[in-house]
N, C-alpha and C positions, 0 to 999 in steps of 0.2 A: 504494500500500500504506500502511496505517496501522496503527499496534502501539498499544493500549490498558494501563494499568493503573491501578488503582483505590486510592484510600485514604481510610479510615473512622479517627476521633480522637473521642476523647471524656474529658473531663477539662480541667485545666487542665496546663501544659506539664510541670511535673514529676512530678507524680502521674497523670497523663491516661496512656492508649495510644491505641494506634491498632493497625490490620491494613490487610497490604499487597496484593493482587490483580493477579495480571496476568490477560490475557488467554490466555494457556496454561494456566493455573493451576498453572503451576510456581510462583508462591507462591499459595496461595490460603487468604486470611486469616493472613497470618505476622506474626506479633507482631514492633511497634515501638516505643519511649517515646522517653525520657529518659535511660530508666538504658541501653538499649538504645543510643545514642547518642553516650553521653558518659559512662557510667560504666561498661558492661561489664559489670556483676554480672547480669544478664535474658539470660536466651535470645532473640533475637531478632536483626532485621537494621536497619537504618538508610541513609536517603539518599546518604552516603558511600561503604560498602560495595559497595551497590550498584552506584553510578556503575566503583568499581575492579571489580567485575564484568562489567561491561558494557563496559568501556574494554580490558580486558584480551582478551574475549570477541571484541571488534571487530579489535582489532590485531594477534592470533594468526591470524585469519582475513584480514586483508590481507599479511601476508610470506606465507601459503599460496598465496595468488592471486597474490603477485608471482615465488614460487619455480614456480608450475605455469606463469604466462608462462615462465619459461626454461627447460624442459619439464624439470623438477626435483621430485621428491618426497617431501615430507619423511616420515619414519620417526615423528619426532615431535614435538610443538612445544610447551612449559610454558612459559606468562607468569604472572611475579605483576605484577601492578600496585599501587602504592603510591600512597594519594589523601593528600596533607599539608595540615594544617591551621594556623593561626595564628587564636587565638582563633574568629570565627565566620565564618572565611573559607577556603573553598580557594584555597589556593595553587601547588595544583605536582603532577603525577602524573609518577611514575617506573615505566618499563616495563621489567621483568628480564625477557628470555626465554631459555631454552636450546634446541636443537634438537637432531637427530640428522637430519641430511641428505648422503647420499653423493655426491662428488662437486662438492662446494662448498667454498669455504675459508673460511675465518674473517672474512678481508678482506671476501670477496662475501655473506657473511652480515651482516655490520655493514651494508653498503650497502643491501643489502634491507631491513633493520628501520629505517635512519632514514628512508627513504624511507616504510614504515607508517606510522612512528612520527606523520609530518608528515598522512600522506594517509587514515588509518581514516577510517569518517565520526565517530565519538565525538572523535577529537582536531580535529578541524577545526570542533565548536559550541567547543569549550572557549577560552578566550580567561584560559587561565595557562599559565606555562611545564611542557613537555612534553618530559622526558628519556630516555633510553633505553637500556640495554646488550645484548648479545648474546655468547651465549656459545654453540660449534658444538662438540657432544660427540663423541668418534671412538668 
């Protein structure tokens, strides 16, 4: 299997855009810059963002897979992920999730998400530190 997406730039880095494409066309041409970026004031999505989408997207999806091995079902499962930056570098993603799972304890939810947290496949390219909490709503 292979997953495509596409990006088109034109300009120079702070006046320039771009548009983004995936191959689902759940974006398809969505505006990127500069300001998009690193200022905020544009409607738009940026490299960043994205990755905490995707990372979050993967890692809610493996404590799924690791709660239905223990033939477990969650009700429901909210990750934000937090991509941190230091000047032009990431440095660090932190993964908040909550669930609503009957049947589990707090203890055995924490052990399930550090287990993700290690094994999604987004956190297994990443090569920065990868933190995590867990929190089991009743």
């Amino acid at each position: 299997m292979k997953r495509t997406a596409k990006a088109h730039w034109s300009g120079n880095l702070k006046e320039g855009k771009g548009e983004l494409t995936t191959q689902s066309k759940v974006l398809n041409q969505t505006n990127y810059s500069f300001k998009t970026r690193f200022v905020g004031d544009e409607i738009g999505t940026n490299p960043e963002e994205l990755l905490a989408a995707a990372h979050a997207g993967c890692f809610t999806m493996a404590v799924s897979v690791a709660l239905t091995e223990k033939g477990l079902h969650a009700e429901s499962l909210d990750t934000e992920a937090t991509v941190s930056m230091e000047g032009f570098d990431i440095t660090a993603v932190h993964l908040n999730i909550q669930g609503t799972v009957s049947g589990l304890s707090q203890e055995e939810f924490e052990v399930i998400t550090k287990g993700a947290e290690q094994n999604c496949l987004i956190s297994k390219v990443l090569n920065i530190p990868i933190s995590s909490e867990a929190h089991l709503l009743v």
